[in-house]
VEXDREN-2710 file (C-alpha; in Angstrom, 1 decimal):
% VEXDREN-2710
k/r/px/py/pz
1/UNK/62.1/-11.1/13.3
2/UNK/61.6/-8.8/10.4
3/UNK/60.6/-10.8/7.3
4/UNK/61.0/-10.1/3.9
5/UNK/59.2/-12.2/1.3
6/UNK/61.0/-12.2/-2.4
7/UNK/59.6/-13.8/-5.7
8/UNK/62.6/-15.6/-6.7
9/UNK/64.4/-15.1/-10.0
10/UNK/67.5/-16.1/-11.9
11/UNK/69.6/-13.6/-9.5
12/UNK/68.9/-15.8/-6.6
13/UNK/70.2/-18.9/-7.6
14/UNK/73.5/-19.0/-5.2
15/UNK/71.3/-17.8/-2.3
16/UNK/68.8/-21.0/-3.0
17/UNK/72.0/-23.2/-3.7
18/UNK/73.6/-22.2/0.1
19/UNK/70.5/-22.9/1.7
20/UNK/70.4/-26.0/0.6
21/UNK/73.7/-27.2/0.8
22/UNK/72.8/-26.4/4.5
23/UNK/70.3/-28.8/5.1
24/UNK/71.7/-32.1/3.5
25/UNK/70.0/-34.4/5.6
26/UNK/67.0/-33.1/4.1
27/UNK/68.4/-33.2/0.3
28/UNK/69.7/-36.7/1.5
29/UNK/66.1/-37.7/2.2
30/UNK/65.2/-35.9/-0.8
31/UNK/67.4/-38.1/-2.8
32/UNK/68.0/-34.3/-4.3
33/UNK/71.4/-33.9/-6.1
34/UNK/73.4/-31.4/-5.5
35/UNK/74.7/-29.1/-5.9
36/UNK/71.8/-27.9/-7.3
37/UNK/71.8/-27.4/-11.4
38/UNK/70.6/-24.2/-13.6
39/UNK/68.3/-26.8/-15.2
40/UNK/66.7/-28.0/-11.3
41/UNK/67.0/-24.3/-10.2
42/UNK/64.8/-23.2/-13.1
43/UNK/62.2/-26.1/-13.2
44/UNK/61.3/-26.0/-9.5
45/UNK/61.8/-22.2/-8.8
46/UNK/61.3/-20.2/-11.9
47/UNK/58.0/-22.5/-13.4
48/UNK/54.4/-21.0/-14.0
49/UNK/53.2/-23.0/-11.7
50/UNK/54.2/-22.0/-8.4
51/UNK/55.3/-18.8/-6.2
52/UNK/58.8/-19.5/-5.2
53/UNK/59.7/-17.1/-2.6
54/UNK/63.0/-16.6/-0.9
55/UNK/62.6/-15.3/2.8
56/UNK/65.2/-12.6/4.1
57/UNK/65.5/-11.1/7.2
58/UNK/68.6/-9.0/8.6
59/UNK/71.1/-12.2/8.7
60/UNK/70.4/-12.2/4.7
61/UNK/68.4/-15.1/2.9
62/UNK/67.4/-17.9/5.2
63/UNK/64.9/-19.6/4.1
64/UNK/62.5/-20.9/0.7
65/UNK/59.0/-21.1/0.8
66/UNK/57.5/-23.0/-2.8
67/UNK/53.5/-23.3/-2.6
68/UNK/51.1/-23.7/-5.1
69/UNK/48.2/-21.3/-4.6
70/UNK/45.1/-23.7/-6.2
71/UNK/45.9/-27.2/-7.3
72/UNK/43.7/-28.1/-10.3
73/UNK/42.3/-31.0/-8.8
74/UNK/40.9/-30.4/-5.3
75/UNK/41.3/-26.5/-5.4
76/UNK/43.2/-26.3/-2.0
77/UNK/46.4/-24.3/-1.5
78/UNK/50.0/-26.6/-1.2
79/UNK/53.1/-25.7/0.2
80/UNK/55.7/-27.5/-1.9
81/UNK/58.4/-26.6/0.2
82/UNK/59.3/-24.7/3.2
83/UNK/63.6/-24.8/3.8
84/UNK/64.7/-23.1/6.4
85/UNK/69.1/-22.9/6.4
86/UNK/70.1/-25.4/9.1
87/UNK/72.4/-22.9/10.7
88/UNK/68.8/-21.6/12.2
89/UNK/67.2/-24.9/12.5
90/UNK/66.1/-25.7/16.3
91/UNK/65.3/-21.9/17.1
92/UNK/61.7/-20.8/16.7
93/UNK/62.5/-19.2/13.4
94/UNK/60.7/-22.1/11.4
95/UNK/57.3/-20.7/13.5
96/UNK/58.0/-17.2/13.3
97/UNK/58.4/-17.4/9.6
98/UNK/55.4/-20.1/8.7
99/UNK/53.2/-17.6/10.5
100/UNK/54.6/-14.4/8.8
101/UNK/54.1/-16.4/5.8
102/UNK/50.8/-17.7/7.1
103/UNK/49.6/-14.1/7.7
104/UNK/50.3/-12.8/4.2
105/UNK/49.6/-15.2/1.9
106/UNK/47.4/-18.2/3.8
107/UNK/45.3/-16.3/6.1
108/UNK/42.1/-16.7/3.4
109/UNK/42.6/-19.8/2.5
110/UNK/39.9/-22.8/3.3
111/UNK/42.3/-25.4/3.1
112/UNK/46.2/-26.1/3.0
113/UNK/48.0/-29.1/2.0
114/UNK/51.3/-30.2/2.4
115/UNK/53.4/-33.4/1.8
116/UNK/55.8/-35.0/4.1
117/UNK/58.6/-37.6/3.4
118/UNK/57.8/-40.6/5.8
119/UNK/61.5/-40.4/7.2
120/UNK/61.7/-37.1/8.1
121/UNK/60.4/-37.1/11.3
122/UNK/61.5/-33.4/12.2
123/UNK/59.1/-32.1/9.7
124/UNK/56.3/-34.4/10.7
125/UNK/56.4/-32.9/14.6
126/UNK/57.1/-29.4/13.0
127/UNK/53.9/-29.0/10.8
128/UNK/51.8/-31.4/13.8
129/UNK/52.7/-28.2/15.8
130/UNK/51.6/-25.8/13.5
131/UNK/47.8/-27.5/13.5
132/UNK/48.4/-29.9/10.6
133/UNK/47.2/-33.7/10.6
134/UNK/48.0/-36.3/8.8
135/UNK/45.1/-36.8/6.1
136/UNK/47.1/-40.0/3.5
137/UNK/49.9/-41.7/2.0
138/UNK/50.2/-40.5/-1.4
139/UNK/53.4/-40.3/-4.2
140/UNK/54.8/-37.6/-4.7
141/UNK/55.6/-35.7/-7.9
142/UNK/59.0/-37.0/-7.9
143/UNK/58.1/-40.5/-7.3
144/UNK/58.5/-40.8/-3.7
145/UNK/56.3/-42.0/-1.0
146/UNK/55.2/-39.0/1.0
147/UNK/52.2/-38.6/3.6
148/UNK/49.7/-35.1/3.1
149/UNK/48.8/-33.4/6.2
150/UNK/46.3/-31.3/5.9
151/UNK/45.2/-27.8/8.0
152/UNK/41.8/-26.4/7.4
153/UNK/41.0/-22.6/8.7
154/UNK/37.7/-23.7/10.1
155/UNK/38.3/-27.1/11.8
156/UNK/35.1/-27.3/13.4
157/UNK/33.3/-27.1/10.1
158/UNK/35.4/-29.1/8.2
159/UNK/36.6/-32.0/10.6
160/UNK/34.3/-34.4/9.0
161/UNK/36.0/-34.3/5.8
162/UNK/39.3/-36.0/6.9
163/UNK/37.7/-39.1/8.7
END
């Protein structure tokens, strides 16, 4: 699978709508409302803050990746979100495309953080695959009860840090 990694901007904001509306369980655990407004689109995809990236490939846009690069407080590198449409949920493309993703924009990073809603159980075994361990419980920006996982690039040197 050819990726294709694009900064999203105001142009995108049907492409990020019909991925979500494809993955409703998730916005249902979310407690997201959708559809999805101008006002949400812009705070969460178009803010300072982040790099909001919608993935394409040759079926068109498929997925959104949302990480922040450095958190001010512990300096790590989190992924925010990583939506993949449902209609290719259950199909290896959630691997392919974390390490594409991993390859060109996490390879150099020490650590990477990640929060996952206690409910969704899918994501929990998905990033568990990918190397990632549960680290806390923590609240989310939103509010919400979440639990970190946490991958670190050198496990042997840093192990000691998540006991």
């Amino acid at each position: 699978m050819d990726v294709t990694f694009i900064e999203i901007t105001p142009d995108h904001f049907k492409d990020v709508q019909t991925i979500f509306n494809h993955n409703l369980v998730y916005a249902q655990l979310e407690n997201r409302q959708l559809p999805l407004t101008r006002q949400a689109f812009t705070e969460e995809f178009l803010n300072p803050e982040t790099v909001s990236l919608l993935c394409r490939s040759d079926v068109g846009p498929f997925a959104i990746i949302d990480y922040l690069p450095e958190h001010p407080r512990d300096g790590s590198t989190w992924i925010g979100l990583f939506l993949i449409d449902g209609r290719y949920h259950h199909q290896g493309v959630g691997t392919i495309l974390y390490h594409t993703f991993h390859e060109r924009y996490l390879k150099y990073k020490d650590v990477i953080r990640l929060a996952v809603l206690p409910k969704n159980q899918i994501g929990q075994s998905f990033w568990r695959k990918l190397g990632y361990i549960f680290e806390q419980k923590s609240i989310s920006n939103t509010n919400q009860s979440v639990e970190v996982f946490v991958k670190f690039q050198d496990l042997s040197r840093n192990y000691d840090k998540i006991k």
